[in-house]
C-alpha positions in Angstrom: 0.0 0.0 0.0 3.1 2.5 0.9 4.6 1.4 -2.6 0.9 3.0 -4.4 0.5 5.7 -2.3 4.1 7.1 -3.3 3.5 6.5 -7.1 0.1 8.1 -6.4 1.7 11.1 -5.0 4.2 11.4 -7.5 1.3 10.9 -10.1 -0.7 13.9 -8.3 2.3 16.2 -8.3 3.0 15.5 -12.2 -0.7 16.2 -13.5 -0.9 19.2 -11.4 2.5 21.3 -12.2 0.7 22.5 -15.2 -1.2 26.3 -15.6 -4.1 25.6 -14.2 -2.1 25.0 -10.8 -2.1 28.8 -11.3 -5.6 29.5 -12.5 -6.9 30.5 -9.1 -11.0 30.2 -9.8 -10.0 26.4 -11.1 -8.3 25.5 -7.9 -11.0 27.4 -5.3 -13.8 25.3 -7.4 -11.8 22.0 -7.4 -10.8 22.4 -3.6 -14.6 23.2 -2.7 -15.4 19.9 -4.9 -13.2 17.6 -3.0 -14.2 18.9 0.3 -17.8 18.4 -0.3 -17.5 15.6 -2.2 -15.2 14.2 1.0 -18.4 15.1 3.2 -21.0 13.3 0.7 -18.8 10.6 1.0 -19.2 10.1 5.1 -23.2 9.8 4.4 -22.8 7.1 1.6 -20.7 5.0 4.6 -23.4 6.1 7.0 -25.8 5.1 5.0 -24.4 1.6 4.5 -23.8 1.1 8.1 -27.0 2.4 9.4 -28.8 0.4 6.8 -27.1 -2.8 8.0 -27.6 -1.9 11.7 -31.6 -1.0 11.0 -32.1 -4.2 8.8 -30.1 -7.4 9.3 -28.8 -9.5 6.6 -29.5 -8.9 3.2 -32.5 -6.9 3.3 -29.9 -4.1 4.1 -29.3 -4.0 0.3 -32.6 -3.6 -0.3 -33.0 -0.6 1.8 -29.4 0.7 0.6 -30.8 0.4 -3.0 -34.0 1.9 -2.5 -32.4 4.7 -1.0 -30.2 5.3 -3.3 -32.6 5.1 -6.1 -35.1 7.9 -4.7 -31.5 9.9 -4.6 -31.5 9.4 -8.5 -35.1 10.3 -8.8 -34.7 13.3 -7.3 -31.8 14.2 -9.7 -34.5 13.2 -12.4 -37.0 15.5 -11.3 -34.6 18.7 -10.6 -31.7 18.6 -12.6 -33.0 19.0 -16.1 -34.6 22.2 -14.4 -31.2 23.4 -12.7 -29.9 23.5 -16.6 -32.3 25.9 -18.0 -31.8 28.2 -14.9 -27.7 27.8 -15.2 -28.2 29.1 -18.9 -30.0 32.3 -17.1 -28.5 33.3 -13.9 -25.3 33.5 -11.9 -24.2 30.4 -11.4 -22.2 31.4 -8.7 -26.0 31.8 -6.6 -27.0 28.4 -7.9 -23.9 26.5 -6.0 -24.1 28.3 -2.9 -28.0 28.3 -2.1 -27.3 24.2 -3.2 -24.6 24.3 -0.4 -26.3 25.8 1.9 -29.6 23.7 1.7 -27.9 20.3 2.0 -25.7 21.8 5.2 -29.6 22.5 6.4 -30.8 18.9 5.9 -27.5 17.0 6.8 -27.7 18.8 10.2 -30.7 16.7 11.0 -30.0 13.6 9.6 -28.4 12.0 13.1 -32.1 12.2 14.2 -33.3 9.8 12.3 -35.1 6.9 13.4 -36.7 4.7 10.4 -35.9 3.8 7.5 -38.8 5.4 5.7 -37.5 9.2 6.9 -34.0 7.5 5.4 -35.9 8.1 2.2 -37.5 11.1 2.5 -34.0 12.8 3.6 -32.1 11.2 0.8 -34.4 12.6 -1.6 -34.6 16.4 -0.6 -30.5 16.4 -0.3 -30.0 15.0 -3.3 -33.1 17.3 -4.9 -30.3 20.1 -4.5 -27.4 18.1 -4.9 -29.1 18.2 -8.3 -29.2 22.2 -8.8 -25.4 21.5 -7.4 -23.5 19.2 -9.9 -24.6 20.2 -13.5 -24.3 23.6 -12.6 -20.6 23.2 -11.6 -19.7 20.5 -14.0 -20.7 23.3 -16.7 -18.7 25.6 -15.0 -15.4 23.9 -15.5 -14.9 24.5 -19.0 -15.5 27.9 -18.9 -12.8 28.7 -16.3 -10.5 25.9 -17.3 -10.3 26.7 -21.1 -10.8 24.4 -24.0 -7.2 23.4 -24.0 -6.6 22.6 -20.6 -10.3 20.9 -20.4 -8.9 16.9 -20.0 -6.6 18.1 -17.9 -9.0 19.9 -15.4 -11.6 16.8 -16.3 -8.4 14.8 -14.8 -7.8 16.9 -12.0 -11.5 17.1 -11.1 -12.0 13.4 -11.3 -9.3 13.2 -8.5 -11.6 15.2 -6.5 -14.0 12.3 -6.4 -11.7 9.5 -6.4 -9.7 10.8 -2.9 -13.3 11.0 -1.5 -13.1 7.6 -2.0 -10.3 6.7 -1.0 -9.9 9.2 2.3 -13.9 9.0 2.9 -14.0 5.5 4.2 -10.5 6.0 5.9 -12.1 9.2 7.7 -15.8 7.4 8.2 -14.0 4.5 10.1 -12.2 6.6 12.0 -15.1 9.2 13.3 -17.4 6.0 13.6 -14.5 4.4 15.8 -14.0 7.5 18.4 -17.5 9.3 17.6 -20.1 7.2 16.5 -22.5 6.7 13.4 -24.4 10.4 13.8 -20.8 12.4 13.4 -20.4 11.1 9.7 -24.0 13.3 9.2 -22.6 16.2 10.9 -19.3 16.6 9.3 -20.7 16.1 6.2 -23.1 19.2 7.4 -19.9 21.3 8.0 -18.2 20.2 4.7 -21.1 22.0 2.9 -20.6 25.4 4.4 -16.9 25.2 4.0 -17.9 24.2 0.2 -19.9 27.0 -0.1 -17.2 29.8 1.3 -14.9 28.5 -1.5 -17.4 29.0 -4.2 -18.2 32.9 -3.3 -14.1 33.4 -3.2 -14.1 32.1 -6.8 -14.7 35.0 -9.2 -16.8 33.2 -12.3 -15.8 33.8 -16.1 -18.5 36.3 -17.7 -20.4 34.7 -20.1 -23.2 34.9 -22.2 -26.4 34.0 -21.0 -30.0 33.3 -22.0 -31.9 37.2 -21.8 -35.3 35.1 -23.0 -37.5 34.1 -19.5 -39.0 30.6 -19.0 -42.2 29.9 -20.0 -45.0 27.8 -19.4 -45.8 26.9 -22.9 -42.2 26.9 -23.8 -41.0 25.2 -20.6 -41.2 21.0 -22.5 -38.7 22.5 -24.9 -36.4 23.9 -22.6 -36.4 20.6 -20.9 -35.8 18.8 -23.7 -33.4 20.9 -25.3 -30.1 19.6 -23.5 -31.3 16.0 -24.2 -31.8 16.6 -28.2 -28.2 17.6 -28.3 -26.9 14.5 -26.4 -28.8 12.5 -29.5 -27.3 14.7 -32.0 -24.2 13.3 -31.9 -23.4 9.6 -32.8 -20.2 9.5 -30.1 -22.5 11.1 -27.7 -25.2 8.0 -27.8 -22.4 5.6 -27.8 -21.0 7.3 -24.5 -24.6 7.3 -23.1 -24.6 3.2 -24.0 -21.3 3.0 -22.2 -22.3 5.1 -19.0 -25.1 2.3 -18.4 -21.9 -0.2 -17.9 -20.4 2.3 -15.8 -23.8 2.8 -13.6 -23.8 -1.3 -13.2 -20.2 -1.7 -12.3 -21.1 1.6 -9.6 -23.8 0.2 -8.4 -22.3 -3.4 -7.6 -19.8 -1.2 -6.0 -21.7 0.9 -3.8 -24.8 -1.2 -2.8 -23.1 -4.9 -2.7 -19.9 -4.2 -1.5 -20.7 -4.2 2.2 -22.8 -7.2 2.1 -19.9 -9.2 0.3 -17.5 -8.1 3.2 -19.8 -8.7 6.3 -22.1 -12.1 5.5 -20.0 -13.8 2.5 -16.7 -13.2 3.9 -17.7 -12.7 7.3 -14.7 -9.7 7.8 -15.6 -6.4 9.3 -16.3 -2.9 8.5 -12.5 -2.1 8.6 -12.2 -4.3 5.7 -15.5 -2.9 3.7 -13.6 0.7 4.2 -10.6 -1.7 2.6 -12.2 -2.6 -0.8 -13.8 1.3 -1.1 -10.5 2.5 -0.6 -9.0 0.3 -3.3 -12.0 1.4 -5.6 -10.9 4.9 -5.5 -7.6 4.1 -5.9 -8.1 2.5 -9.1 -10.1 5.5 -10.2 -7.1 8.0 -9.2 -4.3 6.7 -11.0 -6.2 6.1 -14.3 -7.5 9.7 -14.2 -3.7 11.1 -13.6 -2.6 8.5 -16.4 -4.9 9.5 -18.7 -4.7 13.0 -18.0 -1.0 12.9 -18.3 -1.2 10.5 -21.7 -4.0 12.7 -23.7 -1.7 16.2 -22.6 0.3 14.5 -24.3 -1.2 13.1 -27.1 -3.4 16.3 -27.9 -0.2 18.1 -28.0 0.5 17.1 -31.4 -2.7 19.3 -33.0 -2.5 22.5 -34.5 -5.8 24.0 -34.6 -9.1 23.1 -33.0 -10.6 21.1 -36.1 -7.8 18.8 -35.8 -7.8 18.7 -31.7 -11.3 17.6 -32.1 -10.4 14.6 -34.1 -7.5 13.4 -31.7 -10.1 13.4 -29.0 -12.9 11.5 -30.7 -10.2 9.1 -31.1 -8.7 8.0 -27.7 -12.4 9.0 -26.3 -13.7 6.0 -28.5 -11.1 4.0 -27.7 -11.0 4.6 -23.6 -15.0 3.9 -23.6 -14.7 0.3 -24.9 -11.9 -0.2 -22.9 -13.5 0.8 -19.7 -16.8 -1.1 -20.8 -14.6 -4.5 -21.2 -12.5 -4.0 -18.4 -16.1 -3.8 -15.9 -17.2 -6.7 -17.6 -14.3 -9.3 -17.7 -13.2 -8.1 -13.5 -17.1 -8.5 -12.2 -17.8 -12.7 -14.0 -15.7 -14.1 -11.4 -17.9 -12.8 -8.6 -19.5 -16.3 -8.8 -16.2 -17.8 -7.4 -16.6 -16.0 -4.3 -13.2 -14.2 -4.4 -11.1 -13.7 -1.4 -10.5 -10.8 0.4 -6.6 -9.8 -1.6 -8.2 -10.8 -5.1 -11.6 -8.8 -4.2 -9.4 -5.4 -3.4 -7.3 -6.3 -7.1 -10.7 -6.4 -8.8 -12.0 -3.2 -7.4 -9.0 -1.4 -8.4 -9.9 -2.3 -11.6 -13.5 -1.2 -11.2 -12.6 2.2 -10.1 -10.6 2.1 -13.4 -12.8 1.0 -15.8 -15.3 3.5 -14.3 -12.9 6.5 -14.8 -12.4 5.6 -18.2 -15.7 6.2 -19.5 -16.3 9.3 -17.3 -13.5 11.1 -18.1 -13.9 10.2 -21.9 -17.6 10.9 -22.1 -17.6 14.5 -20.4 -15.0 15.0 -23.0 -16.9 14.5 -25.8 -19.7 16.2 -23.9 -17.6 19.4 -23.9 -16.3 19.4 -27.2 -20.3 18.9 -28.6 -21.7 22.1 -26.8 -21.2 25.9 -26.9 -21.9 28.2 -23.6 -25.2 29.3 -24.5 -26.3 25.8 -24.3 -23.6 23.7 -22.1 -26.1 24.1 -18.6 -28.9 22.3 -20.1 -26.7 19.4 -21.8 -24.7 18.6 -18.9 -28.1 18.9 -16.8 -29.4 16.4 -19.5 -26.2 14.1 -19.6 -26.2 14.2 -15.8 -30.1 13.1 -15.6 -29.7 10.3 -18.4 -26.8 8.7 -17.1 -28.2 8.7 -13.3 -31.3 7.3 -14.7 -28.9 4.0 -15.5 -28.4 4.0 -11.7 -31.9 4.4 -10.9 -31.6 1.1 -12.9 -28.4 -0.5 -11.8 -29.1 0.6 -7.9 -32.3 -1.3 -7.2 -31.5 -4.4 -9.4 -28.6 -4.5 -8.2 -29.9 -4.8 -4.5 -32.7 -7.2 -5.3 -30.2 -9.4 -7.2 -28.4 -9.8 -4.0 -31.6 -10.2 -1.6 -32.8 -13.1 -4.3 -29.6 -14.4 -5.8 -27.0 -13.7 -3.4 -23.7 -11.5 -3.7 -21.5 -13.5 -5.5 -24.1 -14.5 -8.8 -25.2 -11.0 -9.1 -21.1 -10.0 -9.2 -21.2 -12.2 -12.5 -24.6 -11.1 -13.9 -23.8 -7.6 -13.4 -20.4 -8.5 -15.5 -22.0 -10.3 -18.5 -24.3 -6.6 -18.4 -21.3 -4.6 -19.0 -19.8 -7.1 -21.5 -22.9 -7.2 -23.7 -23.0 -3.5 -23.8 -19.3 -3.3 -24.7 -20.1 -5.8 -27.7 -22.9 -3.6 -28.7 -20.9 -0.4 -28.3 -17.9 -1.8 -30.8 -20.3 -3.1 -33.7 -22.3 0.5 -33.4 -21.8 3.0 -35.7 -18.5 5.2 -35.2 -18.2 9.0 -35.3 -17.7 10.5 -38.0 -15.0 13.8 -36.8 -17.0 16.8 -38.2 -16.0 20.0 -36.0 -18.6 21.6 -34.1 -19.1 24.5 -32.1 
C-alpha cells in the first residue's frame, strides 16, 4: 500500500504542475469539490452502516438500494430544471443556495429513526445536490479553457476519487471515536466550507440566455439539452457505455458491504478496505490519462484537428472501460477472497474513470456556452437514470440471488454492452461549435 500511495503522490504532483495550478478560480472550485465531495462521502458510509444496523442480513441491500434510487429520482426530477436556470443566472447563486440547503438537511439527519425518513432525507438532499452538480460541471470549461479541459476533467476526477479513498479511511475513523451520527454532521460542516470557497471564486462572464421561461415553452427547454446529447453519434455511444459504468457503480456501492460482512464474514475495517482500493483505481487512471491525452493532444495545430485526436482516444477509452467492468465482475461467482476482491475493485474504479473522463469530454467538445447548462443537466439526468436502474436491481439481485451471482450477472451486463458499443456506428470527426 506505501509502494501506491508514493507513485500516487508522484502521479498527483506531475498532472498538477501544469497552468491551471495557477488558475486561481480552477483551484477554489476543485478544492470546494473535493471537500464536499469528502463530506458526501461520510453519508454514503453512513448510510451503509445504518442500513445494515436498522435491517439485518441482506435486506440491508434492499434498503441501501431503494435509497439510493429515490437519490436518482430526485436528480430526475430537478436537474434538467437546474440546466435551463444555469443558462440564465449567476451560477455562482446556484452553488451556494445548493450548499447551503444540504448543510440544512445534513444537520438533522443523526435524528433519524426509520428507515422510511432515510428516504425522504435522501431525496430532498439529493433534490439540490441536483441544482449543485450540472451547474458546476458546466462551469469547469469555462474557467478551465478548451485546451486545458482533459486536464482539469483529470484533476476534477481526482476530487472524487480521494473522496473515495480518504472517505471510508475518515468514516471509520469518526465512527471508531464518535459514532454513526458524526459522519452526518461533518458532512453538514463540509457543505458550508464548500460554499465559502465557491463565493471566493470570481466566475468567467459569459453569455447568457436574456429570453425568461415559460410555461408553454418550458417541454422545450427541458428537452433541449437532451436533443443535443442525440445529435451526436459519439454522444449516444458514450450514453450506452455510461449504463456499464452505472452497473459496475452500483455493484460497487450497494453490494460491497454485504460481500465483506455475511459472505466473507470480515468487518467494517475491511468494507472501508475494498472502497479504498476502488478509488484508488479511479485515481491513477485519471492522472494517467490526463498525463497520456496532454500528451497526445499536444500534437494538434488547430481546434478542427484537436477535435479529431479526442474523438479518437475518447472511442477508444470507452470500450476499454466497458470490457474492463465486464471481464473483473464474471468471477464474482467464485466467491473471491478478500486480496483478489481489493485487485478487482481497483480495476472497477478504473474502468469507471475511463468512461467518465472520456464521455464529459466528448460532452464538452459537442456544446457551446449558451447551451452547455442544459446538456450537462441532460447528460447528468440520463446517465443517473442507469443507476436508478443499476441501484435497485442490483440490490434485489443480492436479496434473491446472493452477492456473488449478481457479481457475475452484473459482469456479462457490461460485457454485452461493450459488444454492442464496438459493432455501433462510429463518429464520423466533423467540428462543431
Amino acid at each position: 500500500m506505501e509502494f501506491n500511495l508514493a507513485s500516487l503522490y508522484i502521479k498527483l504532483k506531475s498532472i498538477l504542475a501544469s497552468p491551471l495550478t495557477h488558475n486561481r478560480n480552477f483551484m477554489l472550485l476543485f478544492s470546494a469539490q473535493l471537500i464536499s465531495l469528502i463530506g458526501s462521502g461520510l453519508t454514503t458510509i453512513g448510510l451503509a452502516l445504518f442500513a445494515h444496523q436498522l435491517v439485518e442480513g441482506s435486506s440491508a441491500a434492499v434498503v441501501i438500494g431503494n435509497a439510493l434510487m429515490l437519490r436518482i429520482l430526485a436528480f430526475l426530477m430537478f436537474s434538467q430544471f437546474a440546466g435551463i436556470l444555469a443558462d440564465r443566472i449567476n451560477r455562482k447563486y446556484m452553488l451556494i443556495a445548493a450548499d447551503m440547503v444540504r448543510l440544512g438537511l445534513l444537520a438533522l439527519f443523526p435524528f433519524i429513526d426509520s428507515v422510511w425518513q432515510i428516504y425522504v432525507m435522501i431525496f430532498l438532499i439529493n433534490a439540490a445536490t441536483a441544482f449543485f452538480t450540472p451547474t458546476f460541471d458546466a462551469t469547469i470549461p469555462d474557467i478551465a479553457g478548451r485546451e486545458h479541459y482533459v486536464k482539469a476533467l483529470s484533476i476534477s476526477r481526482v476530487a472524487v476519487d480521494l473522496e473515495a479513498m480518504l472517505a471510508p479511511a475518515l468514516a471509520g475513523l469518526i465512527f471508531a471515536l464518535l459514532g454513526l451520527k458524526w459522519l452526518f454532521w461533518v458532512d453538514s460542516l463540509s457543505y458550508l466550507l464548500s460554499a465559502a470557497l465557491v463565493f471566493a471564486t470570481v466566475f468567467p462572464h459569459r453569455n447568457k440566455i436574456a429570453e425568461k421561461i415559460q410555461l408553454k415553452t418550458l417541454f422545450q427547454e427541458l428537452s433541449y439539452g437532451t436533443k443535443v446529447l442525440f445529435r451526436e453519434v459519439s454522444l449516444k455511444r458514450a450514453l450506452l457505455l455510461s449504463f456499464a459504468e452505472a452497473t459496475a457503480g452500483a455493484v460497487a456501492i450497494v453490494a460491497s458491504v454485504i460481500y465483506i460482512k455475511d459472505v466473507l464474514l470480515l468487518g467494517e475495517t475491511s468494507f472501508v478496505f475494498v472502497m479504498a482500493c476502488l478509488g484508488l483505481g479511479s485515481t491513477i487512471t485519471a492522472l494517467l490519462l490526463g498525463k497520456f491525452t496532454g500528451r497526445y493532444e499536444s500534437v494538434a495545430n488547430d481546434h478542427t484537428e484537436l477535435h479529431g485526436l479526442r474523438h479518437r482516444w475518447t472511442e477508444r477509452t470507452l470500450l476499454l472501460g466497458g470490457i474492463i467492468l465486464g471481464l473483473l465482475l464474471i468471477p464474482g461467482f467464485l466467491k473471491p477472497t478478500l486480496a483478489v476482491f481489493a485487485i478487482l475493485w481497483f480495476l472497477n474504479g478504473a474502468g469507471q474513470v475511463l468512461i467518465a473522463i472520456a464521455s464529459t469530454t466528448l460532452l464538452a467538445e459537442h456544446t457551446g456556452e449558451t447551451e452547455r447548462g442544459r446538456a450537462y443537466a441532460a447528460h447528468f439526468a440520463w446517465t443517473h437514470a442507469f443507476w436508478l436502474i443499476t441501484y435497485p436491481a442490483i440490490g434485489y439481485g443480492v436479496a434473491v440471488l446472493g452477492v456473488p451471482w449478481t457479481f457475475t450477472i452484473a459482469g456479462i451486463v457490461c460485457l454485452i454492452i461493450a459488444m454492442i458499443a464496438a459493432f455501433s456506428p462510429k463518429a464520423t470527426f466533423n467540428h462543431q461549435h
